[in-house]
C-alpha positions, -999 to 999 in steps of 0.1 A, spaced: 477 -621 -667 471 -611 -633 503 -613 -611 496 -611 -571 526 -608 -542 503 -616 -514 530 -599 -497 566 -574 -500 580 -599 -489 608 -580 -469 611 -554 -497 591 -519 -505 565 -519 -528 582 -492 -547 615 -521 -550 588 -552 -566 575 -526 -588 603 -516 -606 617 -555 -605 585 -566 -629 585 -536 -653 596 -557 -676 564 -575 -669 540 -548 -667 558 -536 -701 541 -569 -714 506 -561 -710 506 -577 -675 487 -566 -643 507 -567 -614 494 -559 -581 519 -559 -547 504 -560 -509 523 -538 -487 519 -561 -456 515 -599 -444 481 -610 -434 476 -646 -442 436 -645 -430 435 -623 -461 452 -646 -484 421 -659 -500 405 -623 -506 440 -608 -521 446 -634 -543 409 -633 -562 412 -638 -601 447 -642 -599 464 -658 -626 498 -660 -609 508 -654 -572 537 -651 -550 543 -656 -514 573 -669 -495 562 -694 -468 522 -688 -454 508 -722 -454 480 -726 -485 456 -752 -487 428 -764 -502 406 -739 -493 430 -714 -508 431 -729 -542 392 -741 -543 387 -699 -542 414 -695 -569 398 -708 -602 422 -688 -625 455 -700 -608 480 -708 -632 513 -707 -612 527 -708 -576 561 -687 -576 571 -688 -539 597 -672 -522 610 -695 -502 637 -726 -506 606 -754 -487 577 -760 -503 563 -781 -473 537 -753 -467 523 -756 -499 495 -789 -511 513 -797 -538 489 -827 -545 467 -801 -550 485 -780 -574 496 -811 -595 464 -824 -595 450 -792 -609 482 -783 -629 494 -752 -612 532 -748 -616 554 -742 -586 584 -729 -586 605 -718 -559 639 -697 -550 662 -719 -546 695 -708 -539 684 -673 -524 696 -680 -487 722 -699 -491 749 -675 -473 724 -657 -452 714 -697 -434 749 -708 -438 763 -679 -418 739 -680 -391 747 -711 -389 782 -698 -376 764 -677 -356 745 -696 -339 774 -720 -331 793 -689 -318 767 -681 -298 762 -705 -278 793 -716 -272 803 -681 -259 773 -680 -240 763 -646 -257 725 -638 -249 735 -650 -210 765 -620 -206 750 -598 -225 716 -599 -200 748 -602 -171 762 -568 -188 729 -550 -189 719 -562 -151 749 -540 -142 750 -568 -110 775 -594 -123 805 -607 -141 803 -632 -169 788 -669 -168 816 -700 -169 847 -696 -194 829 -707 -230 843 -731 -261 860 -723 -292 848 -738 -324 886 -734 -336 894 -777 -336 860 -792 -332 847 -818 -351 815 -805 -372 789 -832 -385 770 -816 -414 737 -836 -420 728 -829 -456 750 -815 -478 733 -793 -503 744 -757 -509 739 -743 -475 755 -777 -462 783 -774 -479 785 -736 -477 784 -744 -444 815 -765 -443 838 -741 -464 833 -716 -433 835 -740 -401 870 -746 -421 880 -712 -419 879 -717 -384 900 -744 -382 869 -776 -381 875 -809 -390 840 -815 -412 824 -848 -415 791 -853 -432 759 -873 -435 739 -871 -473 717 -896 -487 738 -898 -515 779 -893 -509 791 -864 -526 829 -848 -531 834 -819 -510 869 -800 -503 879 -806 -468 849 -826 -458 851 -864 -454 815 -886 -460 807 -910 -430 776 -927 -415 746 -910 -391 757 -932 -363 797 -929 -369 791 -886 -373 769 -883 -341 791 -902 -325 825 -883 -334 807 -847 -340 813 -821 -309 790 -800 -330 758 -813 -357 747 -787 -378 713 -796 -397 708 -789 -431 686 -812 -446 652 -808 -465 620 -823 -445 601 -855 -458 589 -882 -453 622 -899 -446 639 -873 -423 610 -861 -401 622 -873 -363 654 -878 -380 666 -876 -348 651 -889 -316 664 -899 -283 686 -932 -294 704 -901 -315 713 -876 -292 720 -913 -272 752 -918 -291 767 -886 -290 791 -870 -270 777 -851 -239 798 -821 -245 779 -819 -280 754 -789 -294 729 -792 -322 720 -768 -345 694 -767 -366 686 -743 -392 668 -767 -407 636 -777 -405 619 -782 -369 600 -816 -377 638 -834 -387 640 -832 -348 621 -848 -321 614 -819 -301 603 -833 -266 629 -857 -270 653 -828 -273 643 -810 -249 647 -844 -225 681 -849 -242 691 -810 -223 677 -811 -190 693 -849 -184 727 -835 -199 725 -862 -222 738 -837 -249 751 -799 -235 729 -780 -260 708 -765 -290 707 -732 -313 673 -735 -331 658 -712 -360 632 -739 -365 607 -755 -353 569 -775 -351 554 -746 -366 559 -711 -376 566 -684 -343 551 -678 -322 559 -709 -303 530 -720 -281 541 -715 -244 534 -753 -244 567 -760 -262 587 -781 -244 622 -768 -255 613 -736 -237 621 -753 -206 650 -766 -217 686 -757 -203 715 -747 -227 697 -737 -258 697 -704 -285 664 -698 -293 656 -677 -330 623 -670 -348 632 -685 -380 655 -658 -391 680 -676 -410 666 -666 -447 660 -627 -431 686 -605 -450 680 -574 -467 708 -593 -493 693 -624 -496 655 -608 -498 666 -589 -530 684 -618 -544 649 -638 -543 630 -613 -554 650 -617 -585 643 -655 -588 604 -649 -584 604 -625 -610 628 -647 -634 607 -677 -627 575 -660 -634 589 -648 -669 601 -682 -678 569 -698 -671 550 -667 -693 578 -674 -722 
């Protein structure tokens, strides 16, 4: 069969080649793109049998020019980007790598808590200015209540380090689960009690505009969102409302209404108190060589 990575994704070349040996040791052709260029998705991927990518949005179009197609194996934890009507409808597997970024989002996460709280992109443009001392004193996270909304393994990941630092954890999940150190409670009782809400839950149907402005309503105005998410399971202009009213005090985002570049239209670019990152929470050279590993094991599972 013929195997396509439409891109490295992160990695060399030289590293996916010597990862599917064992499948070019089989008699398969494999072939590995040494850049990212989506308009070129459609020509790379012609007579393709199999074909990975992590998270560039395919479509009809892209499968209509992919007669041969056999098998989806992304790189990527969401398949949101993918038409999977369209795959199940024309029986093309997908798999993706679940589990790959599990530390690398879950300790951003910290990260981003950190770094807003001690103001950290604000004094370090204060330090480089070379004209001023630092902004207001910041917060600890050491004591604060963390509400975890979804508890899967980056939520729950998640809570086993805010408790390093001394959190009390409460959590939101559609269905209750048992977690050391973290105690279940309802959406309206954790935004109400949570100084800090991390997101962690998978888009659908259910959670887009998960929350809106009656959410950020009920919580504390001393509180910060993060979401390393998805972008849709928050109500962007409502958000972005929510901070310049001081209805909430602010927002680390890696996520958003669309891939980065944001359009300059964005309304949370505007917005005061927030931590603004280009989706970089999956981006580790550790966690881009653990997925490469599921791709490559998922592809030889389907073959077998």
């Amino acid at each position: 069969m013929k195997i396509v990575f439409l891109e490295p994704l992160g990695l060399t070349v030289e590293a996916i080649e010597v990862a599917c040996d064992g499948l070019k040791k089989q008699g398969h052709e494999v072939v590995v793109y040494p850049d990212r260029r989506p308009e070129l998705n459609i020509e790379r991927a012609a007579g393709a049998d199999i074909i990975v990518e992590s998270n560039m949005p395919l479509r009809k179009d892209f499968f209509d020019a992919c007669p041969n197609l056999k098998m989806l194996s992304i790189a990527f934890t969401g398949l949101d980007h993918i038409d999977m009507e369209e795959c199940q409808r024309r029986g093309i597997v997908v798999k993706n790598a679940a589990g790959y970024s599990t530390e690398a989002v879950a300790e951003e996460t910290i990260c981003m808590m950190i770094g807003l709280y001690r103001h950290v992109i604000e004094n370090d443009s204060i330090t480089r200015s070379c004209k001023g001392l630092s902004m207001a004193p910041g917060r600890e996270i050491a004591g604060k209540t963390v509400g975890i909304i979804g508890l899967g393994a980056i939520g729950q990941r998640t809570a086993a380090l805010v408790q390093a630092f001394g959190c009390k954890v409460i959590a939101w999940n559609r269905t209750p689960k048992q977690v050391p150190g973290v105690t279940m409670v309802e959406k309206e009782t954790l935004l109400k009690e949570a100084d800090i809400v991390a997101l962690h839950i998978a888009l659908n149907n259910d959670t887009k505009n998960f929350l809106t402005a009656k959410d950020f309503a009920m919580m504390k105005s001393s509180a910060i969102i993060v979401n390393a998410a998805r972008g849709p399971v928050v109500n962007t202009a409502d958000l972005a409302e929510a901070l310049k009213k001081g209805i909430i005090a602010g927002a680390a985002l890696d996520v958003y209404d669309g891939e980065p570049p944001l359009s300059s239209e964005n309304p949370i670019l505007e917005a005061p108190n927030t931590l603004l990152l280009p989706h970089i929470g999956f981006s580790t050279k550790e966690a881009f060589q653990l997925r490469l590993g599921i791709v490559v094991d998922n592809i030889e599972k389907f073959l077998n």
